[in-house]
C-alpha positions in Angstrom: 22.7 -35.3 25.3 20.3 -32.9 27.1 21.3 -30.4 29.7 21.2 -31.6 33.5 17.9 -29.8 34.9 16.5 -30.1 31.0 12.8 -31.8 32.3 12.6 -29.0 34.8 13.2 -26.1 32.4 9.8 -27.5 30.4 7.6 -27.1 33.1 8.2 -23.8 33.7 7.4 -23.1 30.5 3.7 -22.4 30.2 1.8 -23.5 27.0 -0.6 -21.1 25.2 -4.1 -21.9 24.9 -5.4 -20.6 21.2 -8.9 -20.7 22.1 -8.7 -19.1 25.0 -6.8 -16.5 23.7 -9.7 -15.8 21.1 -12.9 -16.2 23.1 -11.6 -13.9 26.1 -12.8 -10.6 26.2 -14.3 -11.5 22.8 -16.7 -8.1 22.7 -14.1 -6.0 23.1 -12.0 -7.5 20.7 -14.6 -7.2 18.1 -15.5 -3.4 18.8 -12.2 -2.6 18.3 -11.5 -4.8 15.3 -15.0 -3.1 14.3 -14.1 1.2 14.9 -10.8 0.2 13.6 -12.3 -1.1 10.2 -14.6 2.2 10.2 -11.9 4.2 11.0 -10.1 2.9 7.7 -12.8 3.2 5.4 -13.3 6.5 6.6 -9.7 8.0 5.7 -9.9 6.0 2.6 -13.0 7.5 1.0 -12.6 11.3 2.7 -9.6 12.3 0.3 -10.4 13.8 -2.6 -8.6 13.6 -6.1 -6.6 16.4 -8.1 -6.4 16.4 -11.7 -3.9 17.9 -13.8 -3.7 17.8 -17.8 -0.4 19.3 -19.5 0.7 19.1 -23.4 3.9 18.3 -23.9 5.5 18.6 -27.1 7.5 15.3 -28.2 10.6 16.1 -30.5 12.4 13.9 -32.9 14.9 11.4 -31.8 18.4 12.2 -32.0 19.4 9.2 -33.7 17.1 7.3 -36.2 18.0 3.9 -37.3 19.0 3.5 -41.0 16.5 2.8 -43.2 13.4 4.5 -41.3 11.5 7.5 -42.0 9.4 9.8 -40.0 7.0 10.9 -41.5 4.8 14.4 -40.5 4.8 15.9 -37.4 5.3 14.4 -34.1 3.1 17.2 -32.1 1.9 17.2 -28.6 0.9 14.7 -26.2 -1.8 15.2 -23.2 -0.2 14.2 -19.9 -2.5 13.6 -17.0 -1.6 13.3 -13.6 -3.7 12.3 -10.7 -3.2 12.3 -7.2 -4.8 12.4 -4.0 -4.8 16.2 -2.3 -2.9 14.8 0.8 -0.6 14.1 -1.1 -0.1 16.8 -3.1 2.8 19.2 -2.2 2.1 22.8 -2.5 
């Protein structure tokens, strides 16, 4: 069962018109969707990269499973790390 006064709530309710919503002040709405696209692309491509390359030396495991050998010398690995300069800490 409905709440006395029920039919008179609805009517104050307003509905939305989509299209409306769209099509009014259309140009603006696209100049802003516009500069705010540009705006994007512009922080996107104005950071530059930083490179790093480091060698680090791998050591032997601690514990090797039965029955497996290493053989030679493990050596060093190059490591490189990228990152954009806004983010880099200093």
């Amino acid at each position: 069962m409905r709440a006395p006064g029920y039919p008179a709530r609805l009517r104050g309710l307003r509905r939305i018109d989509l299209r409306r919503a769209v099509t009014t002040d259309f140009p603006l709405k696209a100049a802003a969707l516009a500069i705010s696209i540009l705006a994007f692309v512009a922080v996107a491509e104005s950071t530059q990269e930083a490179q790093a390359t480091f060698r680090v030396p791998v050591e032997r495991p601690a514990s090797v499973p039965a029955g497996y050998v290493l053989r030679g010398t493990l050596g060093d690995r190059p490591i490189c790390i990228r990152c954009r300069t806004s983010h880099k800490r200093t």
